[in-house]
C-alpha positions as CSV (number, residue, x, y, z in Angstrom):
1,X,-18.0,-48.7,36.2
2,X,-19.1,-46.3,32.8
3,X,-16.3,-45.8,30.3
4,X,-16.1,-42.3,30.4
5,X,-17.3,-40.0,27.4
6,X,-14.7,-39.1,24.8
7,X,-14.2,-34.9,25.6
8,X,-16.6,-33.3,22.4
9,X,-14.0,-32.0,19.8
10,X,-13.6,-27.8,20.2
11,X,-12.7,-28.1,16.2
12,X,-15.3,-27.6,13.6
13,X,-14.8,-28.1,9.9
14,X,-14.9,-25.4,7.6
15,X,-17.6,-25.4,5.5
16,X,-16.6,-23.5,2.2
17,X,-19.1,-20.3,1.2
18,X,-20.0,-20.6,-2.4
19,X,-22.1,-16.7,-2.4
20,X,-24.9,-16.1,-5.2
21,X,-24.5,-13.7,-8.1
22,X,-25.8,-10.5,-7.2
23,X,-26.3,-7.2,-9.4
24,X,-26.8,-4.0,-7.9
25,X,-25.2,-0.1,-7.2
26,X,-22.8,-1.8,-4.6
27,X,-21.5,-4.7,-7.0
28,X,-20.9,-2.5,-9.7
29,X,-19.2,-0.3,-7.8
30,X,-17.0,-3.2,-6.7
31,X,-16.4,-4.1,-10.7
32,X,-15.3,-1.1,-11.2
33,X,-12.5,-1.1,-8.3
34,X,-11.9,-4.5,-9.4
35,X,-11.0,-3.5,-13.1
36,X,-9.4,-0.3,-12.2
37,X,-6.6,-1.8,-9.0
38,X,-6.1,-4.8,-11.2
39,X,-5.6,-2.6,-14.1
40,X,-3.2,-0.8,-12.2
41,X,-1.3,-3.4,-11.0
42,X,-1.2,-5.5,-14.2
43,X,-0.3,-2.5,-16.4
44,X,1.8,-0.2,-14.4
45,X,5.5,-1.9,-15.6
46,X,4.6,-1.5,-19.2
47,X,4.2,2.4,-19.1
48,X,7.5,3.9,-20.3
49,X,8.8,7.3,-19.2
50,X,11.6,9.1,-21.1
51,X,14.3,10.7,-18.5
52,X,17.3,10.7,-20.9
53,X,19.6,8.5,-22.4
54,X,21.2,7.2,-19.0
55,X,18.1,6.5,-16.5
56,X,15.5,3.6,-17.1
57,X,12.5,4.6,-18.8
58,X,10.1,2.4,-16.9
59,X,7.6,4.9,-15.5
60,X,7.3,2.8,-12.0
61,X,10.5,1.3,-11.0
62,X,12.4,-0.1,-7.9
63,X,16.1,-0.1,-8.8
64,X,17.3,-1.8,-6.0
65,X,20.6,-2.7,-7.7
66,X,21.1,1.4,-7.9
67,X,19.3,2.1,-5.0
68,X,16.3,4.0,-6.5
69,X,12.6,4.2,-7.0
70,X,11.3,5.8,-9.8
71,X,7.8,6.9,-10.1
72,X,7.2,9.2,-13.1
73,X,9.0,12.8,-13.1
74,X,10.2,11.7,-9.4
75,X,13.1,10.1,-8.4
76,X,13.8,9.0,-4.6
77,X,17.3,8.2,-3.7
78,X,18.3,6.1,-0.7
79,X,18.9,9.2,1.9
80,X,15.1,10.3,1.1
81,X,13.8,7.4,2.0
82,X,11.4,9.9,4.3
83,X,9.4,10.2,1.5
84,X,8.3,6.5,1.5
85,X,7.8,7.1,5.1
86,X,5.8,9.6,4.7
87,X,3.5,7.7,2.2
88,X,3.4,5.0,4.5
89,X,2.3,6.9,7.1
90,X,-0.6,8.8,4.7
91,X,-1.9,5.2,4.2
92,X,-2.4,4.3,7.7
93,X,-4.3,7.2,8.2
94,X,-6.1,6.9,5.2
95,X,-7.0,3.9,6.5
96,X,-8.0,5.5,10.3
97,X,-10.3,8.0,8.3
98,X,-12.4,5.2,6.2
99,X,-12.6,3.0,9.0
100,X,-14.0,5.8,11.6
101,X,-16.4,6.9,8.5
102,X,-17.6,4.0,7.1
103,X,-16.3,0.7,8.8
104,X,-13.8,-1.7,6.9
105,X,-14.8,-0.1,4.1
106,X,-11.5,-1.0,2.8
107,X,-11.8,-4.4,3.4
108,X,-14.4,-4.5,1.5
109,X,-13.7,-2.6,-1.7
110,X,-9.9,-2.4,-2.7
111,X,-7.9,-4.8,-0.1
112,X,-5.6,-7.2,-2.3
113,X,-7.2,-9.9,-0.5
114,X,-10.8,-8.6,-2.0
115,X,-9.8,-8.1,-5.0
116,X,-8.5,-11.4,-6.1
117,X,-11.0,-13.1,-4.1
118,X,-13.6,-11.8,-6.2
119,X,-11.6,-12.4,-9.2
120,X,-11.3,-16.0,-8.7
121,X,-15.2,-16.2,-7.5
122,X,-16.1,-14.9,-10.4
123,X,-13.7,-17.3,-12.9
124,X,-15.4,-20.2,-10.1
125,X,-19.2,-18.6,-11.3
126,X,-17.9,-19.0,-15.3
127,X,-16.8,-22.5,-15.1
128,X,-19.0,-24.1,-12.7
129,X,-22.5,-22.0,-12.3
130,X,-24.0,-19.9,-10.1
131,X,-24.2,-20.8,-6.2
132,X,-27.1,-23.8,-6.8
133,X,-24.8,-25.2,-8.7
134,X,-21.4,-25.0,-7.3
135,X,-23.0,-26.3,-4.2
136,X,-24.6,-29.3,-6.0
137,X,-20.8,-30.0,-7.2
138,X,-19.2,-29.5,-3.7
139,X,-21.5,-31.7,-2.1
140,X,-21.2,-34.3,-5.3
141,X,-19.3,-37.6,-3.1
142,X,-18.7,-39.4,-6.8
143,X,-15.7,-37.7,-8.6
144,X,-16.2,-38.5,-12.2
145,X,-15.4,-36.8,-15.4
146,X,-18.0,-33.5,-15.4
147,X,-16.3,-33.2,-11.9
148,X,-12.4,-33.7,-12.5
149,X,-12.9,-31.7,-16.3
150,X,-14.4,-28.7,-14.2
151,X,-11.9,-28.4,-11.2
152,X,-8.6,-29.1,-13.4
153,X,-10.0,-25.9,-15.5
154,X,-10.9,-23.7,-12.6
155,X,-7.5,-24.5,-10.9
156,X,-6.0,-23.9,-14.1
157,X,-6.9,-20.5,-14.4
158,X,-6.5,-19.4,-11.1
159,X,-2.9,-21.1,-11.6
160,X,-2.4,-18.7,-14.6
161,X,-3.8,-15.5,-12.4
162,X,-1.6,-16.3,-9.9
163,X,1.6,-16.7,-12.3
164,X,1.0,-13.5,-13.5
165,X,0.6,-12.0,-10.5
166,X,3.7,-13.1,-9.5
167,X,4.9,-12.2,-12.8
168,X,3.5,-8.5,-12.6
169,X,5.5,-7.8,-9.3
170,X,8.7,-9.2,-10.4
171,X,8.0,-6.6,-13.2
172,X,7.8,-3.9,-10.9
173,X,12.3,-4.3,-9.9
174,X,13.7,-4.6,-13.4
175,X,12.8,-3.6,-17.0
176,X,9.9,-5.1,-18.0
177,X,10.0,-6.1,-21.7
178,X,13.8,-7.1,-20.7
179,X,12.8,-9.3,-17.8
180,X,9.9,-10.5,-19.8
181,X,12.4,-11.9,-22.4
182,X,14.8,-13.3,-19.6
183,X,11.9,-15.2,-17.7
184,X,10.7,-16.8,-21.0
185,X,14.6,-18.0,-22.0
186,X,15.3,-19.0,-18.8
187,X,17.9,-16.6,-18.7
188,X,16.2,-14.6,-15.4
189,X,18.2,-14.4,-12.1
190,X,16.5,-17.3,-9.5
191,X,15.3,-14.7,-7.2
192,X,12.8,-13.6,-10.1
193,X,11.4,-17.4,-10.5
194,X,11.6,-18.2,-6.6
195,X,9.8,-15.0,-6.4
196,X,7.0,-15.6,-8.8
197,X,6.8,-19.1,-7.6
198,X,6.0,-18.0,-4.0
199,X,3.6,-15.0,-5.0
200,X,1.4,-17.7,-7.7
201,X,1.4,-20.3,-5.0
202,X,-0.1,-18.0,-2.5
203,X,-2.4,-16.2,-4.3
204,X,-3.2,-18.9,-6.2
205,X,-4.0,-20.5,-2.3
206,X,-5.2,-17.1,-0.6
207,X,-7.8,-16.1,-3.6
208,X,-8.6,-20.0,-4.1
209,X,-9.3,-22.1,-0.6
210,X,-8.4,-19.6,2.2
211,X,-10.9,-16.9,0.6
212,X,-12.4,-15.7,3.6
213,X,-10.3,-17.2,6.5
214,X,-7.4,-15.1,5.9
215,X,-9.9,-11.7,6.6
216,X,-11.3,-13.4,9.6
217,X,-8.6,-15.4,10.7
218,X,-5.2,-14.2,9.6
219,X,-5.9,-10.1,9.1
220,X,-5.6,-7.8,12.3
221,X,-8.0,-5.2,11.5
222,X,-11.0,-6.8,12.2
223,X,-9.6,-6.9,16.0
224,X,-8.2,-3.4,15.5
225,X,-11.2,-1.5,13.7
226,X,-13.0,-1.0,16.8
227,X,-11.1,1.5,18.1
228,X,-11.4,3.7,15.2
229,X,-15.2,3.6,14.9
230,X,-18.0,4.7,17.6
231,X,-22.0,5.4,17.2
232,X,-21.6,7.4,14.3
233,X,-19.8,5.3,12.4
234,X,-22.1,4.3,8.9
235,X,-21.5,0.2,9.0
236,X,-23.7,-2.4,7.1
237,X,-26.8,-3.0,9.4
238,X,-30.0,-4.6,9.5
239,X,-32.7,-2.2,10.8
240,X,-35.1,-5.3,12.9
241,X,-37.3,-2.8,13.9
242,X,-38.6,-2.9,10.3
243,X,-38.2,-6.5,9.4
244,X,-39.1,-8.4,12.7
245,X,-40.7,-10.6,13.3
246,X,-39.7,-12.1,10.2
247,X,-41.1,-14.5,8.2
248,X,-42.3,-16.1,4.6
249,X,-46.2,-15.5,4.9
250,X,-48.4,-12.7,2.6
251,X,-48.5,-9.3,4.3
252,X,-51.6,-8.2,4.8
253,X,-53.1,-5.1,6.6
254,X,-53.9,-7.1,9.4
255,X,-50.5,-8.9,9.4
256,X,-47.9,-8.5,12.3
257,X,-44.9,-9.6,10.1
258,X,-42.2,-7.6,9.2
259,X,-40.8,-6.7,6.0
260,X,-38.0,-9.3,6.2
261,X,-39.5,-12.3,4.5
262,X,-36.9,-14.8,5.8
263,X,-35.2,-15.7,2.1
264,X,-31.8,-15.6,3.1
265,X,-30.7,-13.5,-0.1
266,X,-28.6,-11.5,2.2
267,X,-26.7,-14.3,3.6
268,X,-26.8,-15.8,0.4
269,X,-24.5,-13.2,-0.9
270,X,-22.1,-13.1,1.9
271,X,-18.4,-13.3,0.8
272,X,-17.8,-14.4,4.7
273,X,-20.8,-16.1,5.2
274,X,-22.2,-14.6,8.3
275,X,-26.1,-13.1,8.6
276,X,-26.2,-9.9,8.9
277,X,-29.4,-10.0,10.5
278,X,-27.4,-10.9,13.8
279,X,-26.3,-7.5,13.9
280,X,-22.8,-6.3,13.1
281,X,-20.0,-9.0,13.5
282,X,-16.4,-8.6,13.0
283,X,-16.8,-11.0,10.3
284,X,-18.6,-8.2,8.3
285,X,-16.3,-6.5,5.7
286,X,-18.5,-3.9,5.0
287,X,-18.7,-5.2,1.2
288,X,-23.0,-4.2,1.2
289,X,-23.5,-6.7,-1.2
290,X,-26.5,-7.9,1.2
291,X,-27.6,-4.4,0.2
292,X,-27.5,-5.0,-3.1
293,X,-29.9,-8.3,-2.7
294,X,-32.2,-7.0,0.3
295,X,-32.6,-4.1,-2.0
296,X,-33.5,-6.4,-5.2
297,X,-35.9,-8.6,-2.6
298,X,-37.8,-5.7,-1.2
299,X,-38.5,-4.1,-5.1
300,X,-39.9,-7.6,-5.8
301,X,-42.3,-7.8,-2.9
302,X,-43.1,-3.8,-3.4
303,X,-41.6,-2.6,-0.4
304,X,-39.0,0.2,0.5
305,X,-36.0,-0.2,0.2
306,X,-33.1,-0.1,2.6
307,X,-34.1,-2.9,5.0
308,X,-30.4,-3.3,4.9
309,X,-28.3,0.0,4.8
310,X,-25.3,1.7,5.4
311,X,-26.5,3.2,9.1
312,X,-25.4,4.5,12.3
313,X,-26.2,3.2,15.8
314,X,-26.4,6.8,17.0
315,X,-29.5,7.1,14.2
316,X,-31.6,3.7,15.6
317,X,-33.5,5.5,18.7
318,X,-34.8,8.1,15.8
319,X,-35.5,5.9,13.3
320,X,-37.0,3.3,15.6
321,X,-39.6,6.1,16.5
322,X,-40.2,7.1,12.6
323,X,-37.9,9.6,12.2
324,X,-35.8,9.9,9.3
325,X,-32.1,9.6,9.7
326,X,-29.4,12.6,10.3
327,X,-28.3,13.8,7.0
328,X,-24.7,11.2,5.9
329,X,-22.4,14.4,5.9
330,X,-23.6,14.6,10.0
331,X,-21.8,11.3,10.5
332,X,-18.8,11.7,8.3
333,X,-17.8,15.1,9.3
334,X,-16.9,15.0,12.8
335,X,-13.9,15.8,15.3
336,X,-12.7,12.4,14.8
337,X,-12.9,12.2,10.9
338,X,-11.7,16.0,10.8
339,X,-8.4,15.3,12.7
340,X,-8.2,12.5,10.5
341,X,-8.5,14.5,7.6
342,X,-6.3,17.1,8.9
343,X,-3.0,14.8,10.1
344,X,-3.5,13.2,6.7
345,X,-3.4,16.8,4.9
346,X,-0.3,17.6,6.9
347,X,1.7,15.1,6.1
348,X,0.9,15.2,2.2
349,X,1.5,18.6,2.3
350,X,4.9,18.4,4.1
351,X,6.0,15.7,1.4
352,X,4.8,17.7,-1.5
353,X,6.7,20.9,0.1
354,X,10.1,19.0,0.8
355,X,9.7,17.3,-3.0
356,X,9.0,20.8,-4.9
357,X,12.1,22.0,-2.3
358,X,15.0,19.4,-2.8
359,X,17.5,20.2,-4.5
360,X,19.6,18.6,-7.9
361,X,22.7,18.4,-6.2
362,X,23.8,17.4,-2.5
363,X,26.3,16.6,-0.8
364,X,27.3,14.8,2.8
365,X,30.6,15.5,4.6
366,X,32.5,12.9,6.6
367,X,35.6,14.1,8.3
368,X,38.4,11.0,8.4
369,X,39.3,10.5,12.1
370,X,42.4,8.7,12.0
371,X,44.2,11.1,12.2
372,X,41.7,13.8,12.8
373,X,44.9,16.3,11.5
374,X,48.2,16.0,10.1
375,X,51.1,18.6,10.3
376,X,52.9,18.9,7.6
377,X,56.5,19.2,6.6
378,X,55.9,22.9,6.1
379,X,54.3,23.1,9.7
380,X,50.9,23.2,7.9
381,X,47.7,21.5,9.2
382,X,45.9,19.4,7.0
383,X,42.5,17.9,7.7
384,X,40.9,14.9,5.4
385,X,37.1,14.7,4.8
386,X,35.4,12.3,2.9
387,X,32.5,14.7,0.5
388,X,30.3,12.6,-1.4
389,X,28.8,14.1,-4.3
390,X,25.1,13.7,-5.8
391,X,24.4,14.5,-9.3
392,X,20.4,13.9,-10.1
393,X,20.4,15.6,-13.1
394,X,20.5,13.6,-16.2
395,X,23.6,14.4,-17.9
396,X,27.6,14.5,-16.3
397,X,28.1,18.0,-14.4
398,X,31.2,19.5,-13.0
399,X,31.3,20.8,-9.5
400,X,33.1,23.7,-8.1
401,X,34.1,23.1,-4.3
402,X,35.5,25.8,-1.9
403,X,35.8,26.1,1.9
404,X,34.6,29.0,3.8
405,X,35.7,29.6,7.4
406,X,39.1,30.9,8.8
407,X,40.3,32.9,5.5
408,X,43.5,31.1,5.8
409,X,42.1,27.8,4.5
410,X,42.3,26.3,1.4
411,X,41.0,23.3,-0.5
412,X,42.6,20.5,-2.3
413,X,40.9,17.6,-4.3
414,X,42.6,14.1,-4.1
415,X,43.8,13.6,-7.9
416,X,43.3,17.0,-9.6
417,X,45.1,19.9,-9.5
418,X,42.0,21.9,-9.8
419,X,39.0,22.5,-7.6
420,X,36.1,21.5,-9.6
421,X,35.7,17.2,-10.6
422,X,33.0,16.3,-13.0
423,X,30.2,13.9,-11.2
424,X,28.1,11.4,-13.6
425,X,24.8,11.8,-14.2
426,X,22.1,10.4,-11.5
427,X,25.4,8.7,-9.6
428,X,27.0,9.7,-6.0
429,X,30.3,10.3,-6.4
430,X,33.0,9.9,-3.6
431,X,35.4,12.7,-3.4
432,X,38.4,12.7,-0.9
433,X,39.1,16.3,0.3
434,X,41.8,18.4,2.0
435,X,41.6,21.3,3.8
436,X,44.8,23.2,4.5
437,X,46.0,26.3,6.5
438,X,49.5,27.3,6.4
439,X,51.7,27.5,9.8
440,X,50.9,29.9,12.4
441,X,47.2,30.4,10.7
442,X,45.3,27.9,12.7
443,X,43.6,29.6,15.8
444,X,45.8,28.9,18.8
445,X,43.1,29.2,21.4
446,X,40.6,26.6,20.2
447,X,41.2,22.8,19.1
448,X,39.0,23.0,16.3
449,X,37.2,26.1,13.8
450,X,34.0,26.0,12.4
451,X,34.6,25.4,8.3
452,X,31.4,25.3,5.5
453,X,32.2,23.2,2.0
454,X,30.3,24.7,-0.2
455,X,29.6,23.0,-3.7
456,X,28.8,24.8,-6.6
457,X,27.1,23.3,-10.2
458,X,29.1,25.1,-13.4
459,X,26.5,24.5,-15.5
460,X,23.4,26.5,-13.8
461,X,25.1,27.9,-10.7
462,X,23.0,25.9,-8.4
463,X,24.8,25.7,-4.9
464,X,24.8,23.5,-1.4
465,X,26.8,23.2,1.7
466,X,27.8,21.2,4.6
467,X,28.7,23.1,7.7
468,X,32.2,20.7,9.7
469,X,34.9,21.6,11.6
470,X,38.9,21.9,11.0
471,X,40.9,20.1,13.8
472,X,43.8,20.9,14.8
473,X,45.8,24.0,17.1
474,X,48.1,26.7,15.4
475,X,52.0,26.6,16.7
C-alpha cells in the first residue's frame, strides 16, 4: 500500500517588493504630497496662535483635560462635537467622490500608509541602492559586515521616523515646547511615552516590513471601492490593443509586435508588486508610477506615449477602433460625481453656517426633580433648576439672568443676593437657580406653566435662552 501524499501547503511565502527608482509627472507629484502631508503633520504643533492670556496658544490643539479642540480662530467645545461629525462625514465623501472619479486615488497619493511607505523606500534607496541592488542584498545568504552595517543603519533611521512620529502626535494633546521639555526630562505623563512607543513601533513595522500587505491585506477599501466606481471611472490601465502581442524584438514595418516591448519597467515600479498588464486588480492603488516608467520606455524606443494611462473602460470600444478618447471632464462630471459633489457641498456649507452662527455665550437648563416643587413657609412655590453657564469669550463676563413666563415669577441665584454671577473666561459655569411665585399666583388649573431663562452678557448685551417649565399647582 502507497503512503499517501502530504496535502500541498495553501501558504505561500511573501516575497518582499524592492520597486526601481522612477522619475516622471506622476512621482513628482507624489514628492510633492509627500513633503507637503508630512510637513503638515511634523509642523502643525509648533505653530502658535495668540487667543489671550488664559487659552493655549497652540494653533492645533486637543485639550482633552478641558474638553476642547482648538484649531486656529475656532474653538469646539464638547456639546459641538457635531462639528467633528460633520468633518468626518465631509471626508467619507470626499473619499466616495475620488474613488468614483479616479479609483483609489487616495490610496495612492496621500493615505498615511503611502506616505510613510514611500518615505522609508526612499531612506531604503539612500542606504542600500537602487532595486538591482537591494535585491542583490536580499537575496545575499552570508550576513557579514557590508550586510549587518547597512540594515542596523536603515533600521535605525526608520526607528528615528517612527519616534517622531509618535512624538509629533503626542504633540498634537498638550503644549508642545512644554511636552517637548517633559519627554526629554523624563518628567512626561506614561500615557505620552506608552503612546509614542506604540505609534514608533508600528510605523516603524507598517512603513518598514508590512509595506504593501497592510493595503492589500489589512485595508477595506480595496473590497469596498467597487461600489463607488463603474465604466467611467479613469483607473490605471494598460491599453493591449496597442501593446499586444508583446515582445523584445525590432519593430519593423512588417512586424506584427506591439508597442509593449516586454521590459517589465512597469512592474518594476510597482509599490504592490502586481503587472498591470493583467488588467486592473484590486491590488492596484492607482499610484501611476507604471505611467511614469511606460512613459519613459516608450520616449526611448520613439513611440507615443500613454501605453499605460489613466483610462476608462467605457472609452476601450472607441479607442480600440482608433478613435480618440471622450474628453476627462466627460468622465468626471457625471450624476454620480455631481451628487457627490453636491452632499459634500451641503454639509460644508451647513458647518460653515452653524460656525459663523453660534453664539459666545450658552446656556443648558436642568430642572432638579427631587422634589420637582417645594412650598414654602409663606405658601410660595419654589422650583430648582440646575443652569449651566458658557463663557467663550476670552476674558471673565458677568451674566444677567431673568425668567419670563407667568409675571408672577421671580428669580433667585444660590449664593448672591443679586441676579447677575460673573462666569470665567472660556469655562462652563454651574449655577443653581430658583424660581419663585408667591401664594395664590401659580395657575390652579394646570400642574405645570411654561417659563424661558433668559441670560443676558453685561458687557456687549448679547443674549440666549432656554425654554422649561415651573411645576407645581396654585392653592
Amino acid at each position: 500500500m502507497n503512503d499517501p501524499q502530504p496535502a500541498p501547503s495553501l501558504y505561500a511565502a511573501r516575497e518582499p517588493i524592492f520597486p526601481r527608482r522612477v522619475s516622471g509627472p506622476f512621482r513628482n507629484l507624489k514628492w510633492i504630497i509627500l513633503a507637503v502631508t508630512l510637513g503638515i503633520y511634523y509642523l502643525t504643533p509648533w505653530i502658535r496662535w495668540d487667543r489671550g492670556p488664559s487659552l493655549p496658544d497652540q494653533a492645533v490643539l486637543l485639550d482633552m483635560a478641558n474638553r476642547r479642540f482648538y484649531f486656529f480662530w475656532i474653538e469646539i467645545w464638547p456639546h459641538e462635537f457635531y462639528f467633528v461629525a460633520g468633518l468626518l462625514i465631509m471626508a467619507g465623501l470626499g473619499l466616495f467622490l475620488f474613488t468614483s472619479a479616479l479609483g483609489r486615488v487616495w490610496c495612492g497619493y496621500a493615505c498615511p500608509q503611502t506616505v510613510w511607505t514611500d518615505l522609508f523606500i526612499l531612506v531604503e534607496r539612500w542606504i542600500e541602492g537602487d532595486r538591482n541592488a537591494r535585491l542583490r542584498l536580499h537575496r545575499q545568504k552570508k550576513m557579514d559586515l557590508r550586510k549587518v552595517r547597512l540594515r542596523l543603519t536603515k533600521w535605525g533611521v526608520w526607528l528615528l521616523i517612527g519616534l517622531a512620529t509618535g512624538g509629533a502626535w503626542v504633540f498634537y494633546f498638550a503644549d508642545a515646547p512644554t511636552l517637548a521639555r517633559d519627554l526629554v526630562t523624563g518628567q512626561a505623563h506614561p500615557i505620552a511615552y506608552t503612546t509614542m512607543a506604540i505609534l514608533t513601533a508600528t510605523t516603524f513595522f507598517f512603513g518598514g516590513f508590512a509595506r504593501e500587505q497592510i493595503c492589500i491585506y489589512a485595508c477595506p477599501w480595496p473590497r469596498i471601492q467597487a461600489a463607488m466606481m463603474d465604466e467611467d471611472t479613469l483607473v490605471v490601465g494598460y491599453r493591449d490593443w496597442r501593446g499586444e502581442p508583446r515582445g523584445k524584438g525590432k519593430r519593423t514595418a512588417d512586424s506584427e509586435l506591439g508597442d509593449c516591448i516586454d521590459c517589465m519597467a512597469c512592474v518594476n515600479v510597482c509599490p504592490v508588486g502586481i503587472d498591470i498588464r493583467d488588467g486592473q486588480q484590486m491590488e492596484c492603488i492607482t499610484c501611476a508610477l507604471c505611467i511614469d516608467a511606460c512613459d519613459d520606455m516608450m520616449a526611448k524606443i520613439g513611440k507615443p506615449r500613454g501605453l499605460i494611462d489613466y483610462m476608462a473602460l467605457s472609452d476601450e470600444a472607441s479607442e480600440r477602433a482608433g478613435k480618440p478618447p471622450r474628453n476627462i471632464w466627460k468622465h468626471i462630471l457625471r450624476p454620480r460625481t455631481i451628487m457627490y459633489t453636491s452632499m459634500w457641498s451641503l454639509v460644508g456649507v451647513g458647518l460653515l453656517f452653524a460656525l459663523f452662527i453660534r453664539s459666545d455665550i450658552e446656556l443648558t437648563v436642568a430642572p432638579v426633580r427631587n422634589p420637582t416643587f417645594v412650598t414654602l413657609s409663606d405658601g410660595s412655590i419654589r422650583n430648582t433648576y440646575d443652569v449651566r453657564l458658557r463663557n467663550k469669550h476670552g476674558e471673565d463676563r458677568p451674566f444677567l439672568l431673568s425668567v419670563r413666563g407667568d409675571p408672577a415669577m421671580r428669580i433667585q441665584l444660590e449664593g448672591t443676593p443679586y441676579d447677575s454671577v460673573t462666569v470665567p473666561a472660556n469655562t462652563a459655569y454651574l449655577q443653581r437657580v430658583y424660581i419663585v411665585t408667591p401664594k395664590g399666583a401659580a395657575p390652579s388649573d394646570r400642574a405645570n406653566t411654561p417659563a424661558r431663562i433668559w441670560v443676558e452678557d453685561l458687557t456687549n448685551g448679547e443674549r440666549a435662552h432656554k425654554d422649561t417649565t415651573f411645576n407645581g399647582r396654585g392653592n
